[in-house]
C-alpha positions in Angstrom: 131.1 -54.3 -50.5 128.7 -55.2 -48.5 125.3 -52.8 -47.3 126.3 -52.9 -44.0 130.0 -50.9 -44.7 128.4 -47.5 -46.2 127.7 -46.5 -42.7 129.1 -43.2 -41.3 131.3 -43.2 -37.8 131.2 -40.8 -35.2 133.5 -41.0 -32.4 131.3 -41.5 -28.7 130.6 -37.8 -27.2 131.6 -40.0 -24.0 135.2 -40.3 -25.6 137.9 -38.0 -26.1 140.9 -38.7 -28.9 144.3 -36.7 -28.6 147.6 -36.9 -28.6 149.2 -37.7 -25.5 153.0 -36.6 -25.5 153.9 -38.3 -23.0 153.2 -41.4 -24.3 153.9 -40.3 -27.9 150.9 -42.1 -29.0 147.4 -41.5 -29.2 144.7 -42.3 -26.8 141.3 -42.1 -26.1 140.3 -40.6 -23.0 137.0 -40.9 -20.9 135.4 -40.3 -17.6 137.0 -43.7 -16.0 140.2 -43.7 -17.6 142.4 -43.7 -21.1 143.1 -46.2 -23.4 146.0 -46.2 -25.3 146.0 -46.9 -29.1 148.3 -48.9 -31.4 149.0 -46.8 -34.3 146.7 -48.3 -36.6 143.6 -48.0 -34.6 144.7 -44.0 -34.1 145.0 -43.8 -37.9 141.6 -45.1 -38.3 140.1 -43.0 -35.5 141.9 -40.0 -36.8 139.9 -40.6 -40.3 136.2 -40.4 -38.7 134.9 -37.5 -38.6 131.0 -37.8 -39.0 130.9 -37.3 -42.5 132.8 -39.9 -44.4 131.2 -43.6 -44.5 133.4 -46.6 -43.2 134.0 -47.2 -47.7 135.7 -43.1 -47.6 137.5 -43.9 -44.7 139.1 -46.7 -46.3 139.6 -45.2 -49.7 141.7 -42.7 -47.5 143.4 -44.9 -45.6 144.4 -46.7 -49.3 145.5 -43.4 -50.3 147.8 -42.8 -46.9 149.3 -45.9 -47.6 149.4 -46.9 -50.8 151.6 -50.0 -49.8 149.2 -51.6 -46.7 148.2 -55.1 -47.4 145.6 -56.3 -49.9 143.3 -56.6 -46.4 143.5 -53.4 -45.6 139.5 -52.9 -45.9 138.9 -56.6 -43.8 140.8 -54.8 -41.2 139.3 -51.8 -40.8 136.1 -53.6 -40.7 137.0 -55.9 -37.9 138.4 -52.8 -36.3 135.6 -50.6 -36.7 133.4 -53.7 -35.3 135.3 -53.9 -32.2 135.6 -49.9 -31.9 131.3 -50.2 -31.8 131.4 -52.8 -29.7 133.4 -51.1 -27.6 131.1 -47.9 -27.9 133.7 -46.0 -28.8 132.3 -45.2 -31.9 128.5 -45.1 -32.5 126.2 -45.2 -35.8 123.2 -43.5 -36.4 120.2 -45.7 -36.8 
């Protein structure tokens, strides 16, 4: 694993994740707008919490679903990358 995947996840203060009903999906709302989320990025977005390291949050997301694909950790990587690059999630320095 490499040194660069023990980091911990917060979600962007400027970023808001919740339910929407009427989209029966999640989304992540902010002062411009709201994007709406696939279900695996709300899984993974649901799992950060400040505390657990990107390594917890895929051990969790193994445990959730124990049948994902062997790349289960690759994609929550790449997704986690893109979710920074995004800023919707931020790590400490």
């Amino acid at each position: 694993m490499s040194e660069k995947f023990v980091r911990t996840p917060k979600l962007n203060t400027l970023f808001r994740l919740q339910f929407e009903h009427a989209q029966q999906c999640y989304v992540l709302l902010f002062p411009e707008g709201m994007i709406k989320l696939n279900p695996s990025a709300a899984e993974i977005l649901t799992c950060i919490d400040g505390k657990k390291t990107d390594a917890e949050i895929c051990e969790l997301l193994r445990e959730n679903f124990p049948d994902a694909p062997e790349d289960l950790e690759e994609d929550v990587r790449e997704f986690l990358t893109h979710a920074e690059e995004k800023r919707w999630i931020l790590y400490d320095a």
